[in-house]
N, C-alpha and C positions, 0 to 999 in steps of 0.2 A: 576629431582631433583636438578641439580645446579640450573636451572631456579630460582628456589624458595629461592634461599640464595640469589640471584643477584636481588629480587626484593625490598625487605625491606631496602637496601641501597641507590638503584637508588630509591625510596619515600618519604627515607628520603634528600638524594643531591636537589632530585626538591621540596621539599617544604623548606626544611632552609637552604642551599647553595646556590641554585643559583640568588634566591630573593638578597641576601644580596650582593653577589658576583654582579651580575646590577648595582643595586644602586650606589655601590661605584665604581663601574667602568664610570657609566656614568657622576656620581660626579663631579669624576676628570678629563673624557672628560673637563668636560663646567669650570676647574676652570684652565684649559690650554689653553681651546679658549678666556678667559679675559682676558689672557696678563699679564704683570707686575701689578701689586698692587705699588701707591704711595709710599710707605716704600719702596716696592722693588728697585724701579726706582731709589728713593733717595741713597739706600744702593749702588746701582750698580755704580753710576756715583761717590761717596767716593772710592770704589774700583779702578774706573779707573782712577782717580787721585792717590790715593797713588802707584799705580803702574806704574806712570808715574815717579813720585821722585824716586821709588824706581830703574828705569830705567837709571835717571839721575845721581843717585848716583854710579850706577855698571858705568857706561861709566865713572865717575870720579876714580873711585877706577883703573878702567883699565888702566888710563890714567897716576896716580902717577906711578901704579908698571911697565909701560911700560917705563917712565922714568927712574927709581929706579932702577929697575931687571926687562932690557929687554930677559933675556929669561926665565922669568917664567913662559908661556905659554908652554915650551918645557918640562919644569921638569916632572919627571916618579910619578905619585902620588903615596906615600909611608906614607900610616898613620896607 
C-alpha cells in the first residue's frame, strides 16, 4: 500500500523534473566551459584597475595618518 502513494510522484519527478532539471544543468555545464564573455573580460580588467587606485589611495591615506597620528593603528576601535 505505501508502494502505491510513492509511485505517482516518482512519475511525476521522471517526466517533468528531471527532463528540465538536465537541460539546465547541462546548460550551464557548457556556458562555464566558454569562459568569459567579451563584456565579461571588459568589465573584469575595469575592476582591476579601479582596485588598483583604490589600493593606491589606502597606501596614501596610510601614509598621511602614519605621519599625522602615528599611533593610529594602535587605537581600541570604539564606534
Amino acid at each position: 500500500m505505501d508502494m502505491d502513494l510513492l509511485i505517482a510522484p516518482i512519475i511525476i519527478f521522471m517526466i517533468v523534473v528531471a527532463p528540465i532539471w538536465l537541460i539546465l544543468h547541462y546548460r550551464s555545464k557548457r556556458q562555464v566551459s566558454q569562459g568569459l564573455t567579451e563584456e565579461e573580460f571588459t568589465q573584469l580588467n575595469e575592476l582591476i584597475g579601479k582596485a588598483d587606485k583604490m589600493a593606491l589611495r589606502i597606501e596614501t591615506l596610510e601614509a598621511i595618518l602614519d605621519s599625522e597620528a602615528p599611533q593610529w593603528r594602535n587605537r581600541d576601535e570604539r564606534i
